[in-house]
N, CA, C and O atoms as a printed pandas DataFrame, in Angstrom:
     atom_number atom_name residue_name chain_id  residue_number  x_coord  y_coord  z_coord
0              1         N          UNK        A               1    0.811   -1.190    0.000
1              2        CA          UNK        A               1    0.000    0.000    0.000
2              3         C          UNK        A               1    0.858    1.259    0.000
3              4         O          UNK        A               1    0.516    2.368   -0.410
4              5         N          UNK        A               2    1.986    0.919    0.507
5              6        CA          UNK        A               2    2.951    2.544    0.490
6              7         C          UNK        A               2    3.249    2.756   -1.504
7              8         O          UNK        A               2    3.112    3.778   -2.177
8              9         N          UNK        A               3    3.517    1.883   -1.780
9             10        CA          UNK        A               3    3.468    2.306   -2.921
10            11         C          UNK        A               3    2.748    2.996   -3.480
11            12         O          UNK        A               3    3.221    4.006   -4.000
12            13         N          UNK        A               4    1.371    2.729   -3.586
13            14        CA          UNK        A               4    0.082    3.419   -4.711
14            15         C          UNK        A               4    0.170    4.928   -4.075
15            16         O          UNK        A               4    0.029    5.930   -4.777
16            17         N          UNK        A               5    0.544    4.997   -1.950
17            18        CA          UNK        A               5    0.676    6.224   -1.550
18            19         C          UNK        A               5    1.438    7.221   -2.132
19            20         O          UNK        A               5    1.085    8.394   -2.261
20            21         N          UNK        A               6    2.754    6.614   -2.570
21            22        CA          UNK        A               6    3.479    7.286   -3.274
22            23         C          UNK        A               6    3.433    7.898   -4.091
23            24         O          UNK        A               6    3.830    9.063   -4.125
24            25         N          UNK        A               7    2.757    7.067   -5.295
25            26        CA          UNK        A               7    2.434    7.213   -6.473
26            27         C          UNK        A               7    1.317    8.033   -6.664
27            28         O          UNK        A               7    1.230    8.663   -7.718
28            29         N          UNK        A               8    0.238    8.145   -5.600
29            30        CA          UNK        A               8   -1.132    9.192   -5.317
30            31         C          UNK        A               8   -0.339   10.420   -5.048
31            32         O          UNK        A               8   -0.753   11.511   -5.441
32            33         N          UNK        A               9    0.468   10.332   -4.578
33            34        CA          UNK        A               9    0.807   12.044   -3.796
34            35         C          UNK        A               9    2.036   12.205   -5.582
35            36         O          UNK        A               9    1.715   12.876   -6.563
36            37         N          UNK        A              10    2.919   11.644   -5.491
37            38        CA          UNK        A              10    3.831   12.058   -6.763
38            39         C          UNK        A              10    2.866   12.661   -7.934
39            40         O          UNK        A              10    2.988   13.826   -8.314
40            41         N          UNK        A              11    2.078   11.931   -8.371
41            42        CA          UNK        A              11    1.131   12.665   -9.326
42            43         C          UNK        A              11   -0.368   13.239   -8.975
43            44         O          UNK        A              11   -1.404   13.184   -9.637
44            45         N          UNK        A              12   -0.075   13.857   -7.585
45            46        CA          UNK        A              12   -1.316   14.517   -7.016
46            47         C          UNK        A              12   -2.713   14.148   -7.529
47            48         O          UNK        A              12   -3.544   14.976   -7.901
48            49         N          UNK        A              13   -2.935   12.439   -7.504
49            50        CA          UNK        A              13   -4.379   11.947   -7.809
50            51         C          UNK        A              13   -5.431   12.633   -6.902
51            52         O          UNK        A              13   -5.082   13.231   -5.884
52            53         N          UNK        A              14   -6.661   12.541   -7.271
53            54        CA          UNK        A              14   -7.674   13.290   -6.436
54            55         C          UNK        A              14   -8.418   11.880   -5.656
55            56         O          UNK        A              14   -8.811   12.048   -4.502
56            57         N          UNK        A              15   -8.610   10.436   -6.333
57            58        CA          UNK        A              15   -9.034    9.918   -5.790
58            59         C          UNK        A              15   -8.361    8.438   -5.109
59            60         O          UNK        A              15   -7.130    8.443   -5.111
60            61         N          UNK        A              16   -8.832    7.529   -4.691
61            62        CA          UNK        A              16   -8.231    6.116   -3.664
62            63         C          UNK        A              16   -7.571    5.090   -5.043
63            64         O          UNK        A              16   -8.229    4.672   -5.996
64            65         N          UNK        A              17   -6.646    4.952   -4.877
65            66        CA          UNK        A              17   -6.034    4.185   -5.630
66            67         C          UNK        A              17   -5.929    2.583   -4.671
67            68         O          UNK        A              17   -5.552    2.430   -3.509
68            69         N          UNK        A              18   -6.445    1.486   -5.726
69            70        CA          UNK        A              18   -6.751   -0.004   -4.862
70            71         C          UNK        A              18   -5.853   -0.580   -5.364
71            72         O          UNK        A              18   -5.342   -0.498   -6.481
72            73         N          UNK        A              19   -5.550   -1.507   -4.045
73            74        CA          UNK        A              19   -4.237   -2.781   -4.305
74            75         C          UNK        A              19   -4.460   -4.070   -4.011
75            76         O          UNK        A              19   -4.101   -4.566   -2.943
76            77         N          UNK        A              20   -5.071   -4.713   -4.935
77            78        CA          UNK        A              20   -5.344   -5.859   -4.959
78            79         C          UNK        A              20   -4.355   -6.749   -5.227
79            80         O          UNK        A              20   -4.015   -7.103   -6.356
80            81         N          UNK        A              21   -3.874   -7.126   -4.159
81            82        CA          UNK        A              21   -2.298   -8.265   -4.413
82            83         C          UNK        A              21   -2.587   -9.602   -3.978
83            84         O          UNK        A              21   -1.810  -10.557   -3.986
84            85         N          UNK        A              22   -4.126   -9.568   -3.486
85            86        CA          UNK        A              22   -4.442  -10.987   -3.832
86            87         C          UNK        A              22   -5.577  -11.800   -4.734
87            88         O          UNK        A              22   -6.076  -12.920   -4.620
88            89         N          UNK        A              23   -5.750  -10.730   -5.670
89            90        CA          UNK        A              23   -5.937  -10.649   -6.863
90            91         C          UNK        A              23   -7.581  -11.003   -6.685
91            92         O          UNK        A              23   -8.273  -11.412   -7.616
92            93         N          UNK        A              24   -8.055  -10.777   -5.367
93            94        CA          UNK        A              24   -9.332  -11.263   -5.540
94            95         C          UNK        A              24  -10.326  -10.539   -6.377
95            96         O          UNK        A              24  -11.092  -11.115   -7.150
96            97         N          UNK        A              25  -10.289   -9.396   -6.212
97            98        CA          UNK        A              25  -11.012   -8.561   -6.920
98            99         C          UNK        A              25  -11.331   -8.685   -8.261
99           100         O          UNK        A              25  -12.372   -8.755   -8.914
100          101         N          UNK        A              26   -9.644   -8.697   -8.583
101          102        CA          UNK        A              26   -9.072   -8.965  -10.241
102          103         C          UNK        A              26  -10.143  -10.252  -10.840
103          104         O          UNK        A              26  -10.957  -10.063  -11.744
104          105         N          UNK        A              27  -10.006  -11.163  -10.350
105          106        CA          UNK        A              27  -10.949  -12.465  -10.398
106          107         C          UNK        A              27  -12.554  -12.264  -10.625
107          108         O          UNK        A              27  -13.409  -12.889  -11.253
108          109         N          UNK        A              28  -12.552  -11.131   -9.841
109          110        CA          UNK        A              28  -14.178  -11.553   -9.689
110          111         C          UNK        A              28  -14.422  -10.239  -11.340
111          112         O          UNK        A              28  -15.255  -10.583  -12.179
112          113         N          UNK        A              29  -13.827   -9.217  -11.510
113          114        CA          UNK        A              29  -13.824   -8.588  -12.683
114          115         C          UNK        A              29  -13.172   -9.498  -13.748
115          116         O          UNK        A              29  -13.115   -8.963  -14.855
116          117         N          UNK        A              30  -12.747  -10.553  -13.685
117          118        CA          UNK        A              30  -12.693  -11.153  -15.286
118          119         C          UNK        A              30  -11.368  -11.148  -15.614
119          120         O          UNK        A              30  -10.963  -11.874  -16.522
120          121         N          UNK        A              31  -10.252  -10.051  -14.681
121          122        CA          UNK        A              31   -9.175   -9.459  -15.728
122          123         C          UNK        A              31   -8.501  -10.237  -14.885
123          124         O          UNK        A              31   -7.624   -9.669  -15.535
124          125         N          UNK        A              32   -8.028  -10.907  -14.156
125          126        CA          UNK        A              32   -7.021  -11.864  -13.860
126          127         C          UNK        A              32   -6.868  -13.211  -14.385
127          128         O          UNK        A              32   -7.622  -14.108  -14.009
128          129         N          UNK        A              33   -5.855  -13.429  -15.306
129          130        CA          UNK        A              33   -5.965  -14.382  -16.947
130          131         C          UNK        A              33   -4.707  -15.009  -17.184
131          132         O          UNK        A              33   -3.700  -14.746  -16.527
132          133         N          UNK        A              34   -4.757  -15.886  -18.171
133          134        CA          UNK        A              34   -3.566  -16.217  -18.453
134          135         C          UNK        A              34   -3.028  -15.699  -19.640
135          136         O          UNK        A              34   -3.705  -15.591  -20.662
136          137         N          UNK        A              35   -1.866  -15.377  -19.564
137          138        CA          UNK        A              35   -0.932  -14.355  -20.509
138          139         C          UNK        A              35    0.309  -14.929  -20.939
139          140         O          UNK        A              35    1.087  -15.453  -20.142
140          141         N          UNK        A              36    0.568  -14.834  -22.441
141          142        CA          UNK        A              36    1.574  -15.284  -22.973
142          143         C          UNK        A              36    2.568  -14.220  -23.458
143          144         O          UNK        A              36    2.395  -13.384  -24.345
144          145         N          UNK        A              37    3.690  -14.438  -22.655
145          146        CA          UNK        A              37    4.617  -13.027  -23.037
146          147         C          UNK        A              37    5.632  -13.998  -23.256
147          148         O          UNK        A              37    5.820  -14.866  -22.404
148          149         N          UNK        A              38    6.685  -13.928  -24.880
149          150        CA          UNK        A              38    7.525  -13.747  -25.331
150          151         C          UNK        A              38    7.846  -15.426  -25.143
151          152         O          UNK        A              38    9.042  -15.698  -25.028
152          153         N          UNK        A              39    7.166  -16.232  -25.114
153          154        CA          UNK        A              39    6.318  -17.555  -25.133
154          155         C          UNK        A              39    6.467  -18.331  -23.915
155          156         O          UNK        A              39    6.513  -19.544  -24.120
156          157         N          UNK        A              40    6.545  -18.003  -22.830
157          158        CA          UNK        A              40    6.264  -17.808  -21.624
158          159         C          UNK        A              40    4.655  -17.877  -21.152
159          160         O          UNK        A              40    4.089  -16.831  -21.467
160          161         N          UNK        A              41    3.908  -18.686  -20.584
161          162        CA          UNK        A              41    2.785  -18.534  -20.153
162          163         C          UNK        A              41    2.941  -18.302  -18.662
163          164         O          UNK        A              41    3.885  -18.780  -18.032
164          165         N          UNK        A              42    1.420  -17.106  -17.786
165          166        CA          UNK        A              42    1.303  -16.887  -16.532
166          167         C          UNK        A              42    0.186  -16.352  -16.525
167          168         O          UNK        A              42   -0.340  -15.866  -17.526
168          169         N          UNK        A              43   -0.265  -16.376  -15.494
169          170        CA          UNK        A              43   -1.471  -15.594  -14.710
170          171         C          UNK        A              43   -0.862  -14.267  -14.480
171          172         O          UNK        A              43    0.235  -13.977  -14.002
172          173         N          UNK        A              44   -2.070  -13.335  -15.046
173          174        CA          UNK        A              44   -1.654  -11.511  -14.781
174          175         C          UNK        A              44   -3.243  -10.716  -14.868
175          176         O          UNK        A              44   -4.344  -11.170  -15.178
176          177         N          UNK        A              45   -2.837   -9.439  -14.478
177          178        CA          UNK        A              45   -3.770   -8.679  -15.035
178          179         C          UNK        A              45   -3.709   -8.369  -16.727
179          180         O          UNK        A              45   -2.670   -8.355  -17.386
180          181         N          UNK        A              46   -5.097   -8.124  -17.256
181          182        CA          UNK        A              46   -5.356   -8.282  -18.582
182          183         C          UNK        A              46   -5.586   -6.459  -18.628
183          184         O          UNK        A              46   -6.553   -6.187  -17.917
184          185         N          UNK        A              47   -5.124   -5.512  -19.100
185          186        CA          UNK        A              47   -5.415   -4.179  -19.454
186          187         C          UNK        A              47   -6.724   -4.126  -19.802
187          188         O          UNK        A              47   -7.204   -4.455  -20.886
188          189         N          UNK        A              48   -7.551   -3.501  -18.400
189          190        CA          UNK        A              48   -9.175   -3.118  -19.038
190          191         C          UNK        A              48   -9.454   -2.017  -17.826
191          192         O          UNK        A              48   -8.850   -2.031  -16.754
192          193         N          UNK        A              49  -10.595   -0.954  -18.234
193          194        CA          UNK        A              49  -10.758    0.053  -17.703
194          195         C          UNK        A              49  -12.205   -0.135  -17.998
195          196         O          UNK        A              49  -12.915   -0.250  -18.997
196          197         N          UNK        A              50  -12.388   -0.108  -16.251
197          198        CA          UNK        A              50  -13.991    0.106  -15.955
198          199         C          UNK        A              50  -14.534    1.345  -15.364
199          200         O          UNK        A              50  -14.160    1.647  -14.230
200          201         N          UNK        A              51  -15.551    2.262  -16.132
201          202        CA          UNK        A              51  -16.141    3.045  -15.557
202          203         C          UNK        A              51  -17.138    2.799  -15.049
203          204         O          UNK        A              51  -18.153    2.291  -15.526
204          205         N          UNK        A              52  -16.814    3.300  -13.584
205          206        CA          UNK        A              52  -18.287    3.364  -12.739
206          207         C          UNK        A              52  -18.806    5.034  -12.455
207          208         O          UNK        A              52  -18.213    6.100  -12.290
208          209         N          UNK        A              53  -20.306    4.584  -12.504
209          210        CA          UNK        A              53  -20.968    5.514  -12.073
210          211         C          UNK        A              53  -21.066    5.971  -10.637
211          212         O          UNK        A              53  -20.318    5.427   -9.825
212          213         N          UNK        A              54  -21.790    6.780  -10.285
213          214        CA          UNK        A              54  -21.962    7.437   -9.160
214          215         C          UNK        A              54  -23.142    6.563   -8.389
215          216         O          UNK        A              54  -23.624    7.017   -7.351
216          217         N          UNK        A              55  -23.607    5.253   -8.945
217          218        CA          UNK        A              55  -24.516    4.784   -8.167
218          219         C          UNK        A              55  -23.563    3.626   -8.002
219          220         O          UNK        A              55  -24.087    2.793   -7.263
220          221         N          UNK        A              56  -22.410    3.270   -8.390
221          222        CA          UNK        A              56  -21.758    1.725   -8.264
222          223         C          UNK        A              56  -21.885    1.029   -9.648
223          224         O          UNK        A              56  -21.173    0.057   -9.898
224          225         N          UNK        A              57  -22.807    1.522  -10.579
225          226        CA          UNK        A              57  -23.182    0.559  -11.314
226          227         C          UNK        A              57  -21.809    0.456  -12.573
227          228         O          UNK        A              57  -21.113    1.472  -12.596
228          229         N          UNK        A              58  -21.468   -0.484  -13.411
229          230        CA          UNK        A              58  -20.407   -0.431  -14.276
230          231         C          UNK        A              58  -21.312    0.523  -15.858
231          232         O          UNK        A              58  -22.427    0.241  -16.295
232          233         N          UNK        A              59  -20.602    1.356  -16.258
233          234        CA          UNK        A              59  -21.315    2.671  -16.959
234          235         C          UNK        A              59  -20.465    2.174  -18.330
235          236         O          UNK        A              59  -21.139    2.480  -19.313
236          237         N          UNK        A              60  -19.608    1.719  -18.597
237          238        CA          UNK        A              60  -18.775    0.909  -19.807
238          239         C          UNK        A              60  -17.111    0.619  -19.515
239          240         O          UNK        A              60  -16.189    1.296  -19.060
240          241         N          UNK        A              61  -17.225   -0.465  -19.923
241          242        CA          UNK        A              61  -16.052   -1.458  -20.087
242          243         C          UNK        A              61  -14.929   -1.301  -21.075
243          244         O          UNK        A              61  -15.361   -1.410  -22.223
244          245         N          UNK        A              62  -13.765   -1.105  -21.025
245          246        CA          UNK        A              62  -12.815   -0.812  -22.136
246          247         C          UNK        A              62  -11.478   -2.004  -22.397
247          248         O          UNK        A              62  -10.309   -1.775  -22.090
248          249         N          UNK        A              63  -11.907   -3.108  -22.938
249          250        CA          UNK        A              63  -10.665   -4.313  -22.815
250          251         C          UNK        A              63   -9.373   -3.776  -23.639
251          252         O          UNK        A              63   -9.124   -2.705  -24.193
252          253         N          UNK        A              64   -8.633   -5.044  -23.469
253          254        CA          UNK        A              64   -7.324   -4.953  -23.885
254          255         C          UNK        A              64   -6.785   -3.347  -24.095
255          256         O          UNK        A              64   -6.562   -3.064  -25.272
256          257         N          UNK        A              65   -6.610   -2.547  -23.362
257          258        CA          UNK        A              65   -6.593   -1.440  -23.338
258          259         C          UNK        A              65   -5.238   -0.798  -23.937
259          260         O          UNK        A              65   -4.178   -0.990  -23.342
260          261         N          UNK        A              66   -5.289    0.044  -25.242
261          262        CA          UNK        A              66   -4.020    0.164  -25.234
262          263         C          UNK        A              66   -3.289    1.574  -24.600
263          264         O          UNK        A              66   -3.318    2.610  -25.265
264          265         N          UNK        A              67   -2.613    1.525  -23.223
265          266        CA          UNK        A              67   -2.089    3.025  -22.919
266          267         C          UNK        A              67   -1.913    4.221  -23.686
267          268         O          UNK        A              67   -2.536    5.134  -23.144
268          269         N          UNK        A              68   -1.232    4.648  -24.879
269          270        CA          UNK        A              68   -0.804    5.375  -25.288
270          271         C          UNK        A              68   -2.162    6.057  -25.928
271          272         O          UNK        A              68   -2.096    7.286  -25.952
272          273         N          UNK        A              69   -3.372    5.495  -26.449
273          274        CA          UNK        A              69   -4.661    5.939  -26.985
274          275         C          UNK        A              69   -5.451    6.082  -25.410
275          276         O          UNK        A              69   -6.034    7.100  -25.037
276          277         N          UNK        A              70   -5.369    5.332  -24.938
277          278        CA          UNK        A              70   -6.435    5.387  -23.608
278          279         C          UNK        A              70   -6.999    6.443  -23.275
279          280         O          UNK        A              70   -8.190    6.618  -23.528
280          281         N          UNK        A              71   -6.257    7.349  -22.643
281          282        CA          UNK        A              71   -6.980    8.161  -21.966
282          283         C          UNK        A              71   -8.136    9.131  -22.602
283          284         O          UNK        A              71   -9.263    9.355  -22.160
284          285         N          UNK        A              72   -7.417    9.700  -23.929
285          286        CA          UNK        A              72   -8.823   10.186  -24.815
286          287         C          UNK        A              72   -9.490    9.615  -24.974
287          288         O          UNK        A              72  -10.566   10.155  -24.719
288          289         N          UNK        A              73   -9.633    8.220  -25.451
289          290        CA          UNK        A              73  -11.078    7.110  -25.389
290          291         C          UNK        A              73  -11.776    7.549  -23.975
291          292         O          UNK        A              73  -12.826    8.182  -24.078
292          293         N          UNK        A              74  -11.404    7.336  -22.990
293          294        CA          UNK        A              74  -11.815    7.698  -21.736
294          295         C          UNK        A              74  -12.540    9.176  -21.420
295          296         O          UNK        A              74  -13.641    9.487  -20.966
296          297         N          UNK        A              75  -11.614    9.777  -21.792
297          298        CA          UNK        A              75  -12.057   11.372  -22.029
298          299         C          UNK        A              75  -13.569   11.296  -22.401
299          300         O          UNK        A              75  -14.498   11.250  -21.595
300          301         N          UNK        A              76  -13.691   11.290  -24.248
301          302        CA          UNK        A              76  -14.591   10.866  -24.617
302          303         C          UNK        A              76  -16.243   10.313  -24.746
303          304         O          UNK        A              76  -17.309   10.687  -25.234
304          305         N          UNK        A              77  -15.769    9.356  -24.091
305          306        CA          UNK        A              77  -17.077    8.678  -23.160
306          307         C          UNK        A              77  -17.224    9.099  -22.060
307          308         O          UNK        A              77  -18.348    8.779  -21.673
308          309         N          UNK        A              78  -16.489    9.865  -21.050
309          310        CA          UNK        A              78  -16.974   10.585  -20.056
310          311         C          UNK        A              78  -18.074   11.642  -19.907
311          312         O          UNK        A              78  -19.106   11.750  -19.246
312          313         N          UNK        A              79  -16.976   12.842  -21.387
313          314        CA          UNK        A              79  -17.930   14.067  -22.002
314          315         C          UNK        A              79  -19.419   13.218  -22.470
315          316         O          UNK        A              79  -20.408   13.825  -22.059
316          317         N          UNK        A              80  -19.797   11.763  -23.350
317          318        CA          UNK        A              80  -21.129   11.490  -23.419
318          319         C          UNK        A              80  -22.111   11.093  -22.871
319          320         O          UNK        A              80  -23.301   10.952  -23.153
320          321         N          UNK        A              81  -21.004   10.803  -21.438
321          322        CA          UNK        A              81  -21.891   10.430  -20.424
322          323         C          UNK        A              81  -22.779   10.953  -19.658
323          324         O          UNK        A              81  -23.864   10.590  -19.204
324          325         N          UNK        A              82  -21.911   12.180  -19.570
325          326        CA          UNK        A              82  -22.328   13.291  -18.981
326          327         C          UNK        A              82  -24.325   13.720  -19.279
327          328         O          UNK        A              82  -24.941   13.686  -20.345
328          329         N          UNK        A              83  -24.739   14.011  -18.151
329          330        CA          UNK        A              83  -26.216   14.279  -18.500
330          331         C          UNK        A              83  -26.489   15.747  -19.356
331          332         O          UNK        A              83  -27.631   16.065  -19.688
């Protein structure tokens, strides 16, 4: 947990950053998988971004996510979400 602290205050996040290191969470969202890197197989997180709403509910799902486009996709669907 000191880590994500770190990492919240270094880039002055506004909200709770979660650390799921026993991946339960990960599990019950789908994204803890098996992954083949460089032909190597393992269990990891799978890149996906879930927006939730203000009631809890999941508002849209974004898989295999690729970083470098992300955040404007995100952007995006925020501005249409908007009421």
């Amino acid at each position: 947990m000191q880590d994500q602290a770190k990492f919240k205050a270094k880039e002055n996040l506004p909200f709770t950053l979660l650390a799921d290191e026993s991946h339960q969470l990960a599990e019950q969202y789908g994204v803890w998988q098996e992954k083949t890197l460089f032909g190597k197989t393992a269990m990891g997180i799978v890149r996906t971004t879930f927006l939730i709403d203000p009631q809890g509910s999941i508002a849209k799902i974004f898989p295999n996510v690729n970083p470098k486009e992300h955040s404007q996709q995100v952007l995006e669907t925020l501005a249409n979400l908007q009421p």
